[in-house]
DODRENMAR-981590 format. One record per residue (C-alpha): residue in three letters; x, y, z; residue number from 1. Coordinates in steps of 0.25 Angstrom, whole numbers. Layout:
N
{atom Ala, {X, Y, Z}, NUM}
...
//
This chain:
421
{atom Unk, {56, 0, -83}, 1}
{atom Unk, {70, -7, -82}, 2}
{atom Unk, {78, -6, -72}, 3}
{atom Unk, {94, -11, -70}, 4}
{atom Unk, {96, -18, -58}, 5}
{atom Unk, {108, -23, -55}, 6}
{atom Unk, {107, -25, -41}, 7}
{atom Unk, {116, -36, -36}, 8}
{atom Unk, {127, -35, -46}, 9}
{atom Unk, {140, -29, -45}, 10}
{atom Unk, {146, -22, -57}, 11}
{atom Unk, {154, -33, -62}, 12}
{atom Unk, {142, -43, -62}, 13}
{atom Unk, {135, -32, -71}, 14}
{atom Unk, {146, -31, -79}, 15}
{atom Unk, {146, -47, -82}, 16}
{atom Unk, {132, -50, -82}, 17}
{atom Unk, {124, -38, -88}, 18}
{atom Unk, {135, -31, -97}, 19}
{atom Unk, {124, -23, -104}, 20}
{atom Unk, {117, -18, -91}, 21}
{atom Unk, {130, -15, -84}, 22}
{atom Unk, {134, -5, -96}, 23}
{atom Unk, {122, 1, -96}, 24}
{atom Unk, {122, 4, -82}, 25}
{atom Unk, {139, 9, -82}, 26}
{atom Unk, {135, 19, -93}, 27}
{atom Unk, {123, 25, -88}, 28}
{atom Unk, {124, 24, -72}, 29}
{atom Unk, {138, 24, -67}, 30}
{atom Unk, {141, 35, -73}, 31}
{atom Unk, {129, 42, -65}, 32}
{atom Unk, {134, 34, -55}, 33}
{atom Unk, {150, 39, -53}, 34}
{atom Unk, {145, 54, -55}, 35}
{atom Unk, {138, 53, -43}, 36}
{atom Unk, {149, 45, -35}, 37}
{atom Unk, {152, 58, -27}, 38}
{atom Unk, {137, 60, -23}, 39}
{atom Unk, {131, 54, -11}, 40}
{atom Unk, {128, 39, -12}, 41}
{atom Unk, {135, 41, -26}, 42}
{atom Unk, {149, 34, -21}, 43}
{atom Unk, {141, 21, -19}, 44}
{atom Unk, {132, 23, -31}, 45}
{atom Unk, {146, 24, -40}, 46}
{atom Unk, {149, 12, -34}, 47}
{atom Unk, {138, 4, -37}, 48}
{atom Unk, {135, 10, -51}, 49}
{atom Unk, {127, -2, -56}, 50}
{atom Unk, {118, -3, -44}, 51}
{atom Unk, {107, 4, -40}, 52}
{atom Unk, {109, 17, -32}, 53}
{atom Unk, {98, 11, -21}, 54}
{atom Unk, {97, -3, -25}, 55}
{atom Unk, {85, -6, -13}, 56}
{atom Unk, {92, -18, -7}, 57}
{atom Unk, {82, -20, 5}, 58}
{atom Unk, {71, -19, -7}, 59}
{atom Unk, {75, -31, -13}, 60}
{atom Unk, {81, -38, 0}, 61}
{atom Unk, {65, -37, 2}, 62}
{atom Unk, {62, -42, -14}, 63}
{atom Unk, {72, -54, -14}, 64}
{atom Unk, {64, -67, -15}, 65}
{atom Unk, {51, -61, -21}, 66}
{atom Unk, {46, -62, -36}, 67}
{atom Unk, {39, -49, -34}, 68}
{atom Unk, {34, -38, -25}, 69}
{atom Unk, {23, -29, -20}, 70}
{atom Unk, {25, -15, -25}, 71}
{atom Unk, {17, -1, -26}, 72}
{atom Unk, {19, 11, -31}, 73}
{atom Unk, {22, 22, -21}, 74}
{atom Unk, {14, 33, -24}, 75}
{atom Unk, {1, 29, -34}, 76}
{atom Unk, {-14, 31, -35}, 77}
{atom Unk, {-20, 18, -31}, 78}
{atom Unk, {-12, 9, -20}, 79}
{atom Unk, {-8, -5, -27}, 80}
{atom Unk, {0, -15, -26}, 81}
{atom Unk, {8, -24, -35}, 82}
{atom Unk, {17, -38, -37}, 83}
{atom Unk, {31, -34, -44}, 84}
{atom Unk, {40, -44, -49}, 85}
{atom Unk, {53, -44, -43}, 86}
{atom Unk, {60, -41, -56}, 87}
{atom Unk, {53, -27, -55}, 88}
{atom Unk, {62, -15, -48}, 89}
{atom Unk, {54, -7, -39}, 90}
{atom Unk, {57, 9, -43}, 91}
{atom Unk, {55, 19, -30}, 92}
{atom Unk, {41, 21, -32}, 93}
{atom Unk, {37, 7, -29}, 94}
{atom Unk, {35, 2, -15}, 95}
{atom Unk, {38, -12, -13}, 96}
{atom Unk, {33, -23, -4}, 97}
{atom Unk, {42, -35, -5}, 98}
{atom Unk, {32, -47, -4}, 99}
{atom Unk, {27, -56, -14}, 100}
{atom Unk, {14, -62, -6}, 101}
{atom Unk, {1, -58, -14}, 102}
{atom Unk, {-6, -54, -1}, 103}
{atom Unk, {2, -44, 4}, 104}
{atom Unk, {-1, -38, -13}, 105}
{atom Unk, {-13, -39, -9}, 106}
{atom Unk, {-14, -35, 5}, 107}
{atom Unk, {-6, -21, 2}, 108}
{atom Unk, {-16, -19, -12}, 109}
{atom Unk, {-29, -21, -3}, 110}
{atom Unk, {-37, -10, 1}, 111}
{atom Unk, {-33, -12, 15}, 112}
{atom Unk, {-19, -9, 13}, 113}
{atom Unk, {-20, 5, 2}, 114}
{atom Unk, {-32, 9, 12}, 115}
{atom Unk, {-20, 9, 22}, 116}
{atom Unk, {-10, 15, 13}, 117}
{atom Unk, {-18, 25, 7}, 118}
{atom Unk, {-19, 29, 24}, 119}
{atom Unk, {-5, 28, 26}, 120}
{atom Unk, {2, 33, 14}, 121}
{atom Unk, {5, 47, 9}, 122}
{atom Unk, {0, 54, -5}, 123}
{atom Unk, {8, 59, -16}, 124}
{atom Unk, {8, 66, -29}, 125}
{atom Unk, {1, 75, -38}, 126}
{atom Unk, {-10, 65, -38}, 127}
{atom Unk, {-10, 63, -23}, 128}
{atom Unk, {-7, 47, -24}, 129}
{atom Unk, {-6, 39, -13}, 130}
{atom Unk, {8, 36, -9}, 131}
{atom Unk, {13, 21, -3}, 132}
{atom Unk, {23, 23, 11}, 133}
{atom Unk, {28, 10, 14}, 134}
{atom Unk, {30, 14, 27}, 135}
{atom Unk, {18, 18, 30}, 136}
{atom Unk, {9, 12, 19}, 137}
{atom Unk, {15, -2, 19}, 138}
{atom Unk, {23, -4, 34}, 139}
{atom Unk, {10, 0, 41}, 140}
{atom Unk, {1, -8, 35}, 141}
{atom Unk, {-3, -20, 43}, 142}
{atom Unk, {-5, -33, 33}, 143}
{atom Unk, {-17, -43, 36}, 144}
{atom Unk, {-11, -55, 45}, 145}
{atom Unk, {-14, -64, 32}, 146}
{atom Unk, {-11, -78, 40}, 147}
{atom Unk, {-22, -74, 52}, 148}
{atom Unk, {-31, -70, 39}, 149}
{atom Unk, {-30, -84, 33}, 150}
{atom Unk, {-28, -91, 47}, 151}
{atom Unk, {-40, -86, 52}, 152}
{atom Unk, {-48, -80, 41}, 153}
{atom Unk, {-49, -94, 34}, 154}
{atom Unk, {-54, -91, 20}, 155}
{atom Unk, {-62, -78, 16}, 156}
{atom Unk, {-77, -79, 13}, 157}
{atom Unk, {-89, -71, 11}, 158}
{atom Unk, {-102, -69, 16}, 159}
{atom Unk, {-114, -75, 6}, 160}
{atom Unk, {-125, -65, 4}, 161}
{atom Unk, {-138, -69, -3}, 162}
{atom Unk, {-145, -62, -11}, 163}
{atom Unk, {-154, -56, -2}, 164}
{atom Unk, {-142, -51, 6}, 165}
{atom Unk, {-142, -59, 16}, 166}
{atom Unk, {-128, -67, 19}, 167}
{atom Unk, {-126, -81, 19}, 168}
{atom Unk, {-116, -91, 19}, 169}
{atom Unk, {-101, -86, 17}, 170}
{atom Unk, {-93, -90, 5}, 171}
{atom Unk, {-78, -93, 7}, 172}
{atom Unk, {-67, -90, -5}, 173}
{atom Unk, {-58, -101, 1}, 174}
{atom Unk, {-47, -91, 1}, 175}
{atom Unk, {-40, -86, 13}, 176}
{atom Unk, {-37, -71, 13}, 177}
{atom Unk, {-22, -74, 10}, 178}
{atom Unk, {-26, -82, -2}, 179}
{atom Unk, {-36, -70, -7}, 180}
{atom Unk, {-27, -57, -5}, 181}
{atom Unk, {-17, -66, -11}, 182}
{atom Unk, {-25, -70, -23}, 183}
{atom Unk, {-32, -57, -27}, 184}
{atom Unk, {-19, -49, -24}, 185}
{atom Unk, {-12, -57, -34}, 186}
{atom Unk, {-25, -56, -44}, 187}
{atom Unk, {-22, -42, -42}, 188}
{atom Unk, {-9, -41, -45}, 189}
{atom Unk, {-12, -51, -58}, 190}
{atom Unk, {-23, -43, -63}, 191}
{atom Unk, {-16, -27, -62}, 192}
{atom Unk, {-3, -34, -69}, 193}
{atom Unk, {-10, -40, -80}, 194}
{atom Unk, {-20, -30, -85}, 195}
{atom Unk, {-7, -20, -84}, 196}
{atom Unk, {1, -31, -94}, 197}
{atom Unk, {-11, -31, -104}, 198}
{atom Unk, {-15, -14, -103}, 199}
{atom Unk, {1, -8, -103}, 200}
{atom Unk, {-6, 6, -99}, 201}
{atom Unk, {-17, 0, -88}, 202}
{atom Unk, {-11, 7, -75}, 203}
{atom Unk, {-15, 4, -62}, 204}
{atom Unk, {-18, 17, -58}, 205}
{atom Unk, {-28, 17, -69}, 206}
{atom Unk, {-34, 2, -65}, 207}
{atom Unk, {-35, 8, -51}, 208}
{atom Unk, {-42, 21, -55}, 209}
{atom Unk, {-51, 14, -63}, 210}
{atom Unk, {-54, 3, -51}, 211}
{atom Unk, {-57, 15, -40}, 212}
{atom Unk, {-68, 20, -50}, 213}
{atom Unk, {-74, 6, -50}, 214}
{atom Unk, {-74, 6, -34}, 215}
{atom Unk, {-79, 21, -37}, 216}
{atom Unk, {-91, 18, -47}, 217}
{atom Unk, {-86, 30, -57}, 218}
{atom Unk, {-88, 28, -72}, 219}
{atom Unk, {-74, 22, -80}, 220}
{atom Unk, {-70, 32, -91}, 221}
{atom Unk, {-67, 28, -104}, 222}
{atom Unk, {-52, 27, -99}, 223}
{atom Unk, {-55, 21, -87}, 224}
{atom Unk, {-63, 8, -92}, 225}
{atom Unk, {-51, 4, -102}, 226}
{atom Unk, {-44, 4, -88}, 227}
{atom Unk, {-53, -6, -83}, 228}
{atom Unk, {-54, -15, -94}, 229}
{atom Unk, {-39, -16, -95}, 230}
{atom Unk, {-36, -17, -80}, 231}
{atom Unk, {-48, -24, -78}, 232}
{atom Unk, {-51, -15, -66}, 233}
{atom Unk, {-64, -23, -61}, 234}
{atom Unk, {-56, -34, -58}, 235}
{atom Unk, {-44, -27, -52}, 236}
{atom Unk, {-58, -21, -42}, 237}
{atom Unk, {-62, -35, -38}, 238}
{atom Unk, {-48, -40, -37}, 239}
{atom Unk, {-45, -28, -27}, 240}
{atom Unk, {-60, -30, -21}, 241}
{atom Unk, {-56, -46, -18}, 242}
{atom Unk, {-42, -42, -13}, 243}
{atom Unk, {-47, -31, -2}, 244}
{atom Unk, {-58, -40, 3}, 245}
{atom Unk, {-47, -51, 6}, 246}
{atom Unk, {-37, -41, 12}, 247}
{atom Unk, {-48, -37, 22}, 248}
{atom Unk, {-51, -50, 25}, 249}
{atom Unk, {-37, -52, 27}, 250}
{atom Unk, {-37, -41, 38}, 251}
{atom Unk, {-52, -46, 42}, 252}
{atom Unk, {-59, -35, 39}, 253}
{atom Unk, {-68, -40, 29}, 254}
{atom Unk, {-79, -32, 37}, 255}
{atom Unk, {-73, -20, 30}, 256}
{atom Unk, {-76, -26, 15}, 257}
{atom Unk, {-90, -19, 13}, 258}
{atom Unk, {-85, -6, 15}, 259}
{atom Unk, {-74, -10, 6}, 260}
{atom Unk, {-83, -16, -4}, 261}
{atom Unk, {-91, 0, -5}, 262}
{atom Unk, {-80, 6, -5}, 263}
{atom Unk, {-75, -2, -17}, 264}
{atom Unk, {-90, 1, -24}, 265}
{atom Unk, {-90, -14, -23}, 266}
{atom Unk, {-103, -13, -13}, 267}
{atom Unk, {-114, -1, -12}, 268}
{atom Unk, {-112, 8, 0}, 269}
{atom Unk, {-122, 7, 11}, 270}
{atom Unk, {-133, 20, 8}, 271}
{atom Unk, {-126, 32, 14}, 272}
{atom Unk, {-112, 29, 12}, 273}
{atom Unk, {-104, 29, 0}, 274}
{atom Unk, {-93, 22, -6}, 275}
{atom Unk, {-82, 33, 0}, 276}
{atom Unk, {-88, 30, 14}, 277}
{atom Unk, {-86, 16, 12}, 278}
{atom Unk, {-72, 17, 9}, 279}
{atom Unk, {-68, 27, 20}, 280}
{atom Unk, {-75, 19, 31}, 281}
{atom Unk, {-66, 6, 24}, 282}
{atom Unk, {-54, 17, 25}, 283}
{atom Unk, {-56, 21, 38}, 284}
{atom Unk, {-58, 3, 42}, 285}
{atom Unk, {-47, -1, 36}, 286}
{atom Unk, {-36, 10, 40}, 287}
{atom Unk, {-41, 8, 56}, 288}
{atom Unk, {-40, -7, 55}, 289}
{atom Unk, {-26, -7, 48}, 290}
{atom Unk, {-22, 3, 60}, 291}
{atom Unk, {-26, -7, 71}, 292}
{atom Unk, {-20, -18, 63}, 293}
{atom Unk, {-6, -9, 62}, 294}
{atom Unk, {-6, -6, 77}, 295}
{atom Unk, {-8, -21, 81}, 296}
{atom Unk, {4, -25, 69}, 297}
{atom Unk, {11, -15, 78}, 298}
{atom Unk, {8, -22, 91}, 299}
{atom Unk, {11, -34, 85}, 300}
{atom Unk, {24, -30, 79}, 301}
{atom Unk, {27, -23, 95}, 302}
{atom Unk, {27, -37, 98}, 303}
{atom Unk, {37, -43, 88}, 304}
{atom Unk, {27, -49, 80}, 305}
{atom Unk, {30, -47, 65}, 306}
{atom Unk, {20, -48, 53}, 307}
{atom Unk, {29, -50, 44}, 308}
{atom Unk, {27, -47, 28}, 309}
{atom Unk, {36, -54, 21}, 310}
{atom Unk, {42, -62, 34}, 311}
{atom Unk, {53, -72, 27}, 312}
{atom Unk, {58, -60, 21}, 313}
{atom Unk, {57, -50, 33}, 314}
{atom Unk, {58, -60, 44}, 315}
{atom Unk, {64, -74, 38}, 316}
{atom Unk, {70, -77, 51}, 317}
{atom Unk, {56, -79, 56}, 318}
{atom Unk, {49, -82, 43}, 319}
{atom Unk, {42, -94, 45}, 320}
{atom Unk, {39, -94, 58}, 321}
{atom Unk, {24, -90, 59}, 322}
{atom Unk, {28, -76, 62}, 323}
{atom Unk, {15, -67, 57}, 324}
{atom Unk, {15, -61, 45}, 325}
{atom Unk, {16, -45, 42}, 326}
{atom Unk, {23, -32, 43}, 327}
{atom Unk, {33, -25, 39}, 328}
{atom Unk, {39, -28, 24}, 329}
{atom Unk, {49, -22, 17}, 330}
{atom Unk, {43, -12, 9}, 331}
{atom Unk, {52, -1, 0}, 332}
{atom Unk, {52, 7, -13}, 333}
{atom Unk, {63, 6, -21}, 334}
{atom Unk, {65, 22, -15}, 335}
{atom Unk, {69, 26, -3}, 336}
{atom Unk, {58, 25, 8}, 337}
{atom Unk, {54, 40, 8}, 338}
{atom Unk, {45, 46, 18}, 339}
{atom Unk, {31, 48, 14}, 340}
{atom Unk, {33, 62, 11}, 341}
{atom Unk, {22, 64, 6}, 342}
{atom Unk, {13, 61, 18}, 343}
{atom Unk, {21, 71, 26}, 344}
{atom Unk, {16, 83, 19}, 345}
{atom Unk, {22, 99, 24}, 346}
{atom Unk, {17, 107, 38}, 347}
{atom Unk, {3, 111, 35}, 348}
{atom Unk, {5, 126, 35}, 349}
{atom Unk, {-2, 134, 46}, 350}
{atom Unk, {-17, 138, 45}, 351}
{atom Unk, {-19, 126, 36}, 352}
{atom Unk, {-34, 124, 34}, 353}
{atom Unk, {-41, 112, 37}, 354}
{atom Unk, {-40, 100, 24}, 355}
{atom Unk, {-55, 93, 22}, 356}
{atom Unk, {-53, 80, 29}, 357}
{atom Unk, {-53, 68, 21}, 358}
{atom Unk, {-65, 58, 19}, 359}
{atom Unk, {-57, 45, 17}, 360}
{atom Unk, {-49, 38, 29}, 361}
{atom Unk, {-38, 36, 22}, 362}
{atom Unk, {-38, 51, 18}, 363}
{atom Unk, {-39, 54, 32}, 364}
{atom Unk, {-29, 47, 39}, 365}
{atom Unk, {-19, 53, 27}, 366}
{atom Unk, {-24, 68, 30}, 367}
{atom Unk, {-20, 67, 44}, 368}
{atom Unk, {-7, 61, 42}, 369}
{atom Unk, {-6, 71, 33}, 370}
{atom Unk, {-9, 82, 41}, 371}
{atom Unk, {-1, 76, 53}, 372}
{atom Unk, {12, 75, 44}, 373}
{atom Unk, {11, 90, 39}, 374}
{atom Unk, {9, 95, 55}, 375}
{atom Unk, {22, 100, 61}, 376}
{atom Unk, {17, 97, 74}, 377}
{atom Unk, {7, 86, 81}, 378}
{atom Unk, {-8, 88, 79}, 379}
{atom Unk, {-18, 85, 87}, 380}
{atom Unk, {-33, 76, 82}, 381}
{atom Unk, {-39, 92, 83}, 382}
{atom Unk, {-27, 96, 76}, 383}
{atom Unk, {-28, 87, 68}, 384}
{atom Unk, {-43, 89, 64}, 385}
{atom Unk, {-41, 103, 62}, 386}
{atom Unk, {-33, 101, 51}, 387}
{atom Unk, {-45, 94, 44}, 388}
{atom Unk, {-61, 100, 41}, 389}
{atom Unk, {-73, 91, 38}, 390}
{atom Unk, {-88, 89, 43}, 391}
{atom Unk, {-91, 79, 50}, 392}
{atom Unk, {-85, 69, 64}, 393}
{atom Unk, {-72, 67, 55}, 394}
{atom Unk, {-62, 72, 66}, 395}
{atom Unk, {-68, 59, 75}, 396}
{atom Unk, {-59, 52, 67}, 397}
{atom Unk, {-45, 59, 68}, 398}
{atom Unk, {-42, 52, 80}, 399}
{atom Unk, {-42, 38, 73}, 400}
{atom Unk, {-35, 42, 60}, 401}
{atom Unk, {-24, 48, 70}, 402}
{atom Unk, {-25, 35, 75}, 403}
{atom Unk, {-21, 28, 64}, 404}
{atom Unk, {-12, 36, 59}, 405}
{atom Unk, {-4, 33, 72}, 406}
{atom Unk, {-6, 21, 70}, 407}
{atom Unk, {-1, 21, 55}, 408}
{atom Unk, {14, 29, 60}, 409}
{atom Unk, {9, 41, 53}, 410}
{atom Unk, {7, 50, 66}, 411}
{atom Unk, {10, 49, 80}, 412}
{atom Unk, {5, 56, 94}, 413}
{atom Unk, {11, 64, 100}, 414}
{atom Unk, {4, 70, 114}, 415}
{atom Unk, {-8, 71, 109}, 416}
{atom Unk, {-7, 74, 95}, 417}
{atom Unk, {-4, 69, 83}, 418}
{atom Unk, {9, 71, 74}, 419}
{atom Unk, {15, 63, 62}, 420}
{atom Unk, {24, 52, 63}, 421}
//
């Protein structure tokens, strides 16, 4: 779709220099536009007819400079990440990251980062799909220090391993983790783009669907294996197999790669476990290691030290001058910044029974959130575990998913017991 963006101009400017457009927009908007003059906010969008009625100024204060831009899409199935060129203007359901560095594409398209905000955001719709905070999805999320990586990583290699299993020499790609996130991440990008380009109907949510039931081992249907032969979706797998591995070594925790590798159906599951065990247990890693790595960002930040994102535009007096890289980056929609309402559900009516608790990590952590939002009053951990039923040890791990979500700003103590933030 089009759009008419006349941000900058004033009327006469319009006038002289896109007589067509400045017509169409006198015919079919100012007269909207003086109806509403008497209405709130309707005065100054008389008087600036030809403008936008929320033009976003900080969003493209954070824009200026870039040929393109990180976007995704608020509310969507499967979490992904995307380059837009600056020509394109965000509509309201779009959250925008304003950087143009491959890595952090590819940091925030890893599995470390939607494990994270799969945790931290909120659900909506019909369909239940996953919906994207900034505040609480983006803000919280602690990027991998990407110079110490490089600095003191060196280049990534792997461990040989003959054929009678036994490891030997190792083999180095001769990249450093910068190069590979940035590499595959652009890859990435390239790839989604262009198999779009030549199949007009290929969605992603249709590549992504098919790429979870290649993780899952299930049979393609008929609609299905057109899907992968368009997107080439077995490439789009080892493209998001090779990015994950250099994220994680990124943060250096390549020690989590084997459970990743069965939870992607890349690797058999030890006997007695299965796939879905394999991907709780990386769930359940990865969220407790992001939490630390949040709380010393916080320590850190206490101090006056600043990981700057993006620092020539968010700290150019001091850009230049070795500060370290990271946090917070301007992030917006091109709507208004909305709480998430739909992870603030209504007071749980009196003599609820108790929900099944849930088997994935992520799912945990979003139940009690959940649950915490919806009390009118404090809860404490027997409280809490009341609310839930399920064989098994399951409440030992209440404390540390209250934990963590303390740690994530999404509840707080309070004498004892726990409420919501």
């Amino acid at each position: 779709m089009y759009v008419i963006d006349l941000f900058g101009l004033n009327a006469q400017e319009v006038r002289e220099r896109f007589p067509a457009v400045y017509q169409h927009v006198l015919e079919r908007v100012k007269p909207d536009r003086d109806a509403k003059r008497h209405t709130k906010d309707g005065a100054g969008y008389a008087r600036y007819w030809w403008l936008h009625g929320k033009p976003r100024q900080e969003l493209r204060k954070s824009l200026g400079g870039l040929e393109r831009y990180i976007a995704t899409v608020e509310t969507s199935k499967h979490r992904t990440f995307l380059f837009l060129d600056k020509s394109i203007a965000p509509d309201n359901m779009l959250i925008v990251v304003a950087m143009d560095d491959a890595i952090a594409l590819g940091v925030l398209g890893s599995i470390v980062h939607v494990t994270w905000a799969l945790a931290t955001g909120g659900r909506l719709g019909v369909g239940n799909d996953p919906r994207y905070n900034k505040s609480r999805c983006f803000e919280t999320f602690p990027f991998p220090s990407i110079h110490a990586a490089d600095k003191f990583g060196g280049p990534i290699g792997a461990a040989l391993v003959d054929t009678d299993g036994n490891t030997g020499t190792t083999e180095t790609y001769g990249e450093y983790p910068s190069d590979r996130i940035r590499n595959f991440a652009e890859q990435l990008d390239a790839h989604r783009k262009r198999q779009q380009a030549a199949h007009p109907c290929l969605t992603l949510t249709g590549m992504y669907n098919v790429l979870e039931k290649l993780r899952s081992g299930e049979p393609l249907t008929a609609k299905e294996r057109t899907v992968h032969e368009q997107g080439l979706v077995s490439v789009l797998r080892q493209l998001h197999d090779e990015l994950d591995e250099a994220v994680l070594h990124a943060y250096g925790w390549g020690d989590l790669l084997p459970l990743l590798r069965i939870a992607h159906g890349n690797d058999a599951p030890p006997e007695g476990q299965s796939r879905d065990d394999a991907r709780r247990a990386f769930d359940e890693a990865i969220l407790e290691r992001l939490v630390a790595l949040n709380a010393e960002r916080a320590a850190e930040e206490a101090r006056g030290e600043i990981r700057w994102l993006r620092p020539e535009f968010q700290n150019p007096d001091a850009a230049g001058d070795g500060a370290p890289e990271q946090t917070r980056l301007a992030t917006d929609t091109a709507g208004d910044d909305q709480p998430n309402r739909d992870a603030t559900p209504a007071p749980l009516p009196p003599n609820t029974k108790p929900q099944p608790w849930p088997k994935d990590t992520v799912d945990q952590v979003r139940a009690v959130a959940d649950l915490l939002a919806a009390s009118p009053v404090p809860l404490s951990i027997d409280e809490i575990g009341a609310r839930f039923t399920a064989r098994g040890p399951w409440k030992k791990r209440l404390p540390k998913l209250v934990e963590m979500l303390v740690a994530l700003g999404r509840a707080q103590e309070q004498d004892g017991k726990i409420g919501s933030a």
